[in-house]
Residue frames relative to the residue before (quaternion, step in Angstrom):
aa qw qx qy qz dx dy dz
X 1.0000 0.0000 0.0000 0.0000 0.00 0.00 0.00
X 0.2931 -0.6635 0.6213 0.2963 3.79 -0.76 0.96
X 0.3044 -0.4105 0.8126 0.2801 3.38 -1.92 0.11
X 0.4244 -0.7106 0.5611 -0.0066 3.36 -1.83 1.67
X 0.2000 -0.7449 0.6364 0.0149 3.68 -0.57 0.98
X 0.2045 0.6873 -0.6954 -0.0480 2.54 -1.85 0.43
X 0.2372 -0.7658 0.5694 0.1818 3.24 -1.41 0.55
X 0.2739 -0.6614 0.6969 -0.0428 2.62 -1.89 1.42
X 0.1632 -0.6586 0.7245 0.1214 3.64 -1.31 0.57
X 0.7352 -0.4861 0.3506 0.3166 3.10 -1.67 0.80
X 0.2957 -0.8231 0.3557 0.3296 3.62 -0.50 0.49
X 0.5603 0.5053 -0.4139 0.5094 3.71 1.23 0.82
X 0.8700 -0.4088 0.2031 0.1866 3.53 1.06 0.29
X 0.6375 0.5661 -0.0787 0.5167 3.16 2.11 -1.96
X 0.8985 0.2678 -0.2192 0.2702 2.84 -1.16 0.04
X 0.7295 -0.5779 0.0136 0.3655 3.54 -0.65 0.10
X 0.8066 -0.2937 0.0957 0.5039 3.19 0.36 1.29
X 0.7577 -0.2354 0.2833 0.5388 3.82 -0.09 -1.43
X 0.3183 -0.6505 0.6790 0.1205 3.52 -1.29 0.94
X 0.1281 0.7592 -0.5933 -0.2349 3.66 -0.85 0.06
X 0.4129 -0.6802 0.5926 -0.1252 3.30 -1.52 1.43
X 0.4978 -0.4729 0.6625 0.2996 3.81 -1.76 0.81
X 0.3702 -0.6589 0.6141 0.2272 3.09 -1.14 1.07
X 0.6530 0.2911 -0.3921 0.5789 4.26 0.75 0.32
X 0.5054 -0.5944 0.4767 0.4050 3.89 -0.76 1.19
X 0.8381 0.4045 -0.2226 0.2907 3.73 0.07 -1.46
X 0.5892 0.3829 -0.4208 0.5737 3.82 1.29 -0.08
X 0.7523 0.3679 -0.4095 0.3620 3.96 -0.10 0.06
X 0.4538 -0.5489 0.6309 0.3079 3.41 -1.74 0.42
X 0.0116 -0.8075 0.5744 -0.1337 3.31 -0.24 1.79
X 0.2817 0.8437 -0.3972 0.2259 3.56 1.71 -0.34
X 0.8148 0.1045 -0.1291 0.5555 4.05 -0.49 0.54
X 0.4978 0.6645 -0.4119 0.3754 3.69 1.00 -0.33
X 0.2602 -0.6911 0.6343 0.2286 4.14 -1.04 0.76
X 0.1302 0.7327 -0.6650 0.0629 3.76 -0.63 0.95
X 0.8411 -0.1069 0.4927 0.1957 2.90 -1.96 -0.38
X 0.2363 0.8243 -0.5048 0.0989 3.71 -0.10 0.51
X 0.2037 -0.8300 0.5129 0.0812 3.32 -0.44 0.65
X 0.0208 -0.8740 0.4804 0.0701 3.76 0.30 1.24
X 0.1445 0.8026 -0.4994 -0.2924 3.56 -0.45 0.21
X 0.1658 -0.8202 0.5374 0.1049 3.66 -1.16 0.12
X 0.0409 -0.8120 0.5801 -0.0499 3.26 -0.84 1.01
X 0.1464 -0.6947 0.7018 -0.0584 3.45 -1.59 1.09
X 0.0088 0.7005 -0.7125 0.0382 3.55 -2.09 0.91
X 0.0445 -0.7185 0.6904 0.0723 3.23 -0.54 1.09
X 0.0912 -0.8218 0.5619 0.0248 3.93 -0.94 0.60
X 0.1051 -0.7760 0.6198 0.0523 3.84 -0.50 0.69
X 0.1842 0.8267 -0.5315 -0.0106 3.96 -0.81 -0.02
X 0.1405 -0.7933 0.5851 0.0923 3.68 -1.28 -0.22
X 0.4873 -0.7208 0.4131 0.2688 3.55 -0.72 0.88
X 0.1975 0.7339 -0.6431 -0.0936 3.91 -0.68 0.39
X 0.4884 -0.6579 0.5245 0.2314 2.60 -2.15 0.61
X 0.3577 -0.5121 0.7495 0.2190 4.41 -1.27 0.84
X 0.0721 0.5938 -0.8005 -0.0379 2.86 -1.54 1.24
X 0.6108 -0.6121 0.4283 0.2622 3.05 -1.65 0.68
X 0.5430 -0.6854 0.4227 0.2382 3.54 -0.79 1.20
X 0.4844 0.5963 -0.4405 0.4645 3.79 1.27 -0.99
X 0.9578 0.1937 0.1267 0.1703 3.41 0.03 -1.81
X 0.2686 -0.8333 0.3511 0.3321 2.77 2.22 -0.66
X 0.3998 0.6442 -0.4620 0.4601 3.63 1.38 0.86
X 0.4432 -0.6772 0.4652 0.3586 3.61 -0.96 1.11
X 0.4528 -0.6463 0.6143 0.0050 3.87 -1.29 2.17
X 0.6118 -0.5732 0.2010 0.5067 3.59 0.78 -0.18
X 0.6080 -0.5719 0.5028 0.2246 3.99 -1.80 0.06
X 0.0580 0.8003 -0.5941 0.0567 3.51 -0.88 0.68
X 0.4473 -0.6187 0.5732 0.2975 3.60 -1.42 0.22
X 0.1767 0.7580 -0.6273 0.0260 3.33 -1.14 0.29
X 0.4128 -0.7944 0.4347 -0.0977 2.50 -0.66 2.48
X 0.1664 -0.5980 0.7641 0.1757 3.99 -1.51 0.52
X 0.0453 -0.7747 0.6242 -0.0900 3.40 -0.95 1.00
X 0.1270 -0.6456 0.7425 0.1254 3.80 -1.04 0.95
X 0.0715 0.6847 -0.7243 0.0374 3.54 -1.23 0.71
X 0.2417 0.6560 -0.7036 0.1276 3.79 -1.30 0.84
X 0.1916 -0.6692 0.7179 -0.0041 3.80 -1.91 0.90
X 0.0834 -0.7821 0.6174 -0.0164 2.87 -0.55 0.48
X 0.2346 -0.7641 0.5858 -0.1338 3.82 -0.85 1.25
X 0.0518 0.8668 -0.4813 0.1197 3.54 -0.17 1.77
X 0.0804 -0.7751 0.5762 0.2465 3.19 -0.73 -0.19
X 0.3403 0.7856 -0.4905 0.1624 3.46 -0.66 0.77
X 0.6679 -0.6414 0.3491 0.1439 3.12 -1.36 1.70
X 0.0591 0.7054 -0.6573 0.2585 3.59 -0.59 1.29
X 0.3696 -0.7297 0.5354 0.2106 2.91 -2.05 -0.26
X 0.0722 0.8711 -0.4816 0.0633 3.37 0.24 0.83
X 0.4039 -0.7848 0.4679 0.0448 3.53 -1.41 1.15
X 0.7411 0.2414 -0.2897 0.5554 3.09 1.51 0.94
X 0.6433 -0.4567 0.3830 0.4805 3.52 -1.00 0.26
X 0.8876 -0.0103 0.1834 0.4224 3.99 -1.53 -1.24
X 0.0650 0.7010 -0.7049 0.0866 3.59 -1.15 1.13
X 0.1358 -0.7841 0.5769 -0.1841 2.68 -1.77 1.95
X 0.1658 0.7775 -0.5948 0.1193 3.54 -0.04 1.02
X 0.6033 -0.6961 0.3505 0.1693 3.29 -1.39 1.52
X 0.2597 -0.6896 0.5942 0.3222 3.88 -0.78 0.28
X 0.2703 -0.7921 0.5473 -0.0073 3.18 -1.34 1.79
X 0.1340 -0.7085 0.6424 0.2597 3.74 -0.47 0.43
X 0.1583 -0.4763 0.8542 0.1354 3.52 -1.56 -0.22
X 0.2566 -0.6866 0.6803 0.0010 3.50 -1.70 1.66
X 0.1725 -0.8105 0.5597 0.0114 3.57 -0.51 0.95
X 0.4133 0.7760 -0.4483 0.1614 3.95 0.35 0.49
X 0.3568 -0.7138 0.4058 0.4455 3.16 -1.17 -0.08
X 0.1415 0.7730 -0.6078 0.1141 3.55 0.47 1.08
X 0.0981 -0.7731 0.5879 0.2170 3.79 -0.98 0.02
X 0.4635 0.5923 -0.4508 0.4808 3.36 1.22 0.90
X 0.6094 -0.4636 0.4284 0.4798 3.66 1.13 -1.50
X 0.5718 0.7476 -0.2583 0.2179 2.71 1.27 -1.07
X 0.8710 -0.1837 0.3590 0.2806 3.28 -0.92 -1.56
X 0.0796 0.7286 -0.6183 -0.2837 2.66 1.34 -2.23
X 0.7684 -0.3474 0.4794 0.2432 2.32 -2.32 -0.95
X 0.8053 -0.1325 0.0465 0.5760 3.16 1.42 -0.49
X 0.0476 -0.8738 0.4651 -0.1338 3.82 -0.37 0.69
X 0.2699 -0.6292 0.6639 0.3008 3.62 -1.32 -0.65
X 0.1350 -0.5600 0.7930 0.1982 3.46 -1.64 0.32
X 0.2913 0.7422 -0.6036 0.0012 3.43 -1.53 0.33
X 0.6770 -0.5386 0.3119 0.3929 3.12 -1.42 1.15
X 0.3249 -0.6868 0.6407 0.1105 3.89 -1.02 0.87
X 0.6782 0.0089 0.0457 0.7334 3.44 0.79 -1.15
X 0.4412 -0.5626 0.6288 0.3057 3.40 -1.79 0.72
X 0.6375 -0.4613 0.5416 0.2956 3.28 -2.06 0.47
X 0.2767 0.8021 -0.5262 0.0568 4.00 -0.54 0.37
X 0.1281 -0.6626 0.7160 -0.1783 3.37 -1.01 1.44
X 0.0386 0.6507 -0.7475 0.1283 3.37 -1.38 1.52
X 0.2540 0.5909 -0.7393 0.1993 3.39 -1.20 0.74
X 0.7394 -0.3762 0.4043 0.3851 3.63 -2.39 0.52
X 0.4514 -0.6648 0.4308 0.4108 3.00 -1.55 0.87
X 0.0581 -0.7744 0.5234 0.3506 3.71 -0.77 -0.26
X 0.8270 -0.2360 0.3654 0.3561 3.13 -1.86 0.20
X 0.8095 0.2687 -0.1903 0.4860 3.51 -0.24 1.31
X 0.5213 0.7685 -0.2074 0.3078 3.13 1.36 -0.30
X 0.0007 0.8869 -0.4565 -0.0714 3.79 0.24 0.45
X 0.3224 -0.6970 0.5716 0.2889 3.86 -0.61 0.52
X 0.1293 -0.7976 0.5806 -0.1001 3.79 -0.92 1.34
X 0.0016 0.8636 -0.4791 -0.1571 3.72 -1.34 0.08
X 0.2795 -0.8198 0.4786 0.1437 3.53 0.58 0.97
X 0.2806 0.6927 -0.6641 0.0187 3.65 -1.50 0.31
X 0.1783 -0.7652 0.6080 -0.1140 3.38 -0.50 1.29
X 0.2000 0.7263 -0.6525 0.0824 3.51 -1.20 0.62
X 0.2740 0.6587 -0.6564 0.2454 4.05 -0.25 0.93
X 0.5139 -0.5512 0.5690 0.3292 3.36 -2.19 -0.16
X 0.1423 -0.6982 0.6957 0.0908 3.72 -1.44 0.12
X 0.1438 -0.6760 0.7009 0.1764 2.93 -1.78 0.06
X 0.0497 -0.8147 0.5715 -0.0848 3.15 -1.33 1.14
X 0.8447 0.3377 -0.1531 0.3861 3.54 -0.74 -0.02
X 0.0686 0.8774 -0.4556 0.1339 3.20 1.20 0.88
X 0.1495 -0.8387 0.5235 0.0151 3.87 -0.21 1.28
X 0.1817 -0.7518 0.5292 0.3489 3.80 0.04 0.03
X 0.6865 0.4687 -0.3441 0.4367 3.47 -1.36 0.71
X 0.5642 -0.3754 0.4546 0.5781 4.20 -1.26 -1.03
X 0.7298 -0.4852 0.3665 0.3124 3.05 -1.41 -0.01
X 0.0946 -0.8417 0.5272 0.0681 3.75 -0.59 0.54
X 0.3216 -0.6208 0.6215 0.3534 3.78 -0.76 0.56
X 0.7317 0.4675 -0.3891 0.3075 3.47 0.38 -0.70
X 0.5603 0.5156 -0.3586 0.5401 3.55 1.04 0.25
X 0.5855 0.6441 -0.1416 0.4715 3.90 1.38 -0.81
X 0.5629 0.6717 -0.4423 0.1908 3.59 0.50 0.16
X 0.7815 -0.2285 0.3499 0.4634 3.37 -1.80 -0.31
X 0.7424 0.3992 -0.2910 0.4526 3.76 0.53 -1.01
X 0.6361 0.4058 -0.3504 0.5548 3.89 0.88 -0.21
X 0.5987 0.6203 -0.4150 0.2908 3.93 -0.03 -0.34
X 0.6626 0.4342 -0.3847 0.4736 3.76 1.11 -0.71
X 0.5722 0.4786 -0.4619 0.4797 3.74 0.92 -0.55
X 0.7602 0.3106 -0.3254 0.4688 3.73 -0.17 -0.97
X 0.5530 0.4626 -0.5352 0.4401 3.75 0.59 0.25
X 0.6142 0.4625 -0.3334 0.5456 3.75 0.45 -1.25
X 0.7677 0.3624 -0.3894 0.3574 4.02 0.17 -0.42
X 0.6650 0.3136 -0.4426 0.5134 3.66 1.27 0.01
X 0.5104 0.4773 -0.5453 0.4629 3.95 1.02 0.07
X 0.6030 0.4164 -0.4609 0.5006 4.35 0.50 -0.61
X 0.7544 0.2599 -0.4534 0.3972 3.78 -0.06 -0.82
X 0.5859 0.5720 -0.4227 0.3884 3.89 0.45 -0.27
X 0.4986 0.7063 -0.2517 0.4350 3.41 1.25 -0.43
X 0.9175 -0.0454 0.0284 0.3940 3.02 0.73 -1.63
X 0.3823 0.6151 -0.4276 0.5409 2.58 1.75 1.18
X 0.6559 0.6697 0.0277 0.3473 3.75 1.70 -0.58
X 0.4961 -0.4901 0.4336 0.5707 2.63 0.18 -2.24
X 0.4482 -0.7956 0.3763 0.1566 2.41 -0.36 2.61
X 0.6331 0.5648 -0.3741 0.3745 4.33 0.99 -0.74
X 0.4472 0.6443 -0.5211 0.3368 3.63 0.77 -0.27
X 0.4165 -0.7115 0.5418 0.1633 3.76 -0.90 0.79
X 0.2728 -0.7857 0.5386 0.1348 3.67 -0.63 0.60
X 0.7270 0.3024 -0.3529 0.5055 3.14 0.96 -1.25
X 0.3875 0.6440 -0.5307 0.3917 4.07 0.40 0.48
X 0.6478 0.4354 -0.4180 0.4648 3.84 0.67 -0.31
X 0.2302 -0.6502 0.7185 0.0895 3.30 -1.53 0.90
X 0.2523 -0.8406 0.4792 0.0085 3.47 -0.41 0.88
């Protein structure tokens, strides 16, 4: 089986003419070579506050939820460097700020990006530079009843985070990467 080249030349003109390159970043010796890079990066900053549904019949508390303001934007470049290795991946970290004293949630809090999401690899063939920004409200975590800490903890917070980072996604910006969060 051959490995496929191609050459590209800088698209302003400089330098020497054409580089040739693996057409897959991580199977070619691409080391000192100026290509094409596609970087993408992504970011979520997320603020929220528990309320309580009372039931219209009776005016007893029907049950408690979060409802979250969220900024979400990625952004997808392509731009011409030199780099001395193939693919680079670094996870997107949140950091929870609340006033839970369990771990949890609380009553109200921030999520926000600690480290940004970042992925670099070659552009390929099909590839389109983009810039998401997204800002709206959700609800999530819908508990039935008042609020409980004992329902609220460290072990429940990555799910109900990943469900306001998935609806912000595709309510937002559909390029934002999910499976990039480390939770």
């Amino acid at each position: 089986m051959a490995l496929e080249t191609y050459a590209i030349s800088r698209p302003d003109g400089m330098g020497g003419g054409t580089n040739d390159f693996a057409a897959s970043g991580s199977t070619g010796d691409t080391s000192g070579l100026e290509l094409d890079w596609r970087v993408h990066i992504q970011n979520i900053e997320i603020m929220y506050i528990r309320k309580t549904q009372y039931k219209p019949s009776d005016g007893t508390v029907d049950f408690n939820y979060i409802e979250a303001n969220y900024t979400i934007e990625c952004s997808r470049e392509h731009i011409w460097i030199t780099a001395s290795g193939g693919d680079f991946f670094k996870p997107h970290i949140l950091e929870l700020k609340s006033d839970s004293a369990t771990g949890g949630l609380g009553l109200s809090g921030s999520i926000r990006t600690k480290h940004l999401g970042y992925f670099q690899r070659e552009v390929r063939r099909g590839d389109v530079e983009s810039q998401e920004r997204g800002n709206d409200t959700m609800v999530a975590c819908r508990l039935p009843g008042a609020y409980n800490a004992v329902f609220d903890t460290s072990t429940t917070v990555n799910s109900t985070i990943f469900d306001i980072c998935e609806a912000a996604k595709s309510i937002s910006c559909p390029t934002f990467e999910l499976a990039f969060l480390d939770l």
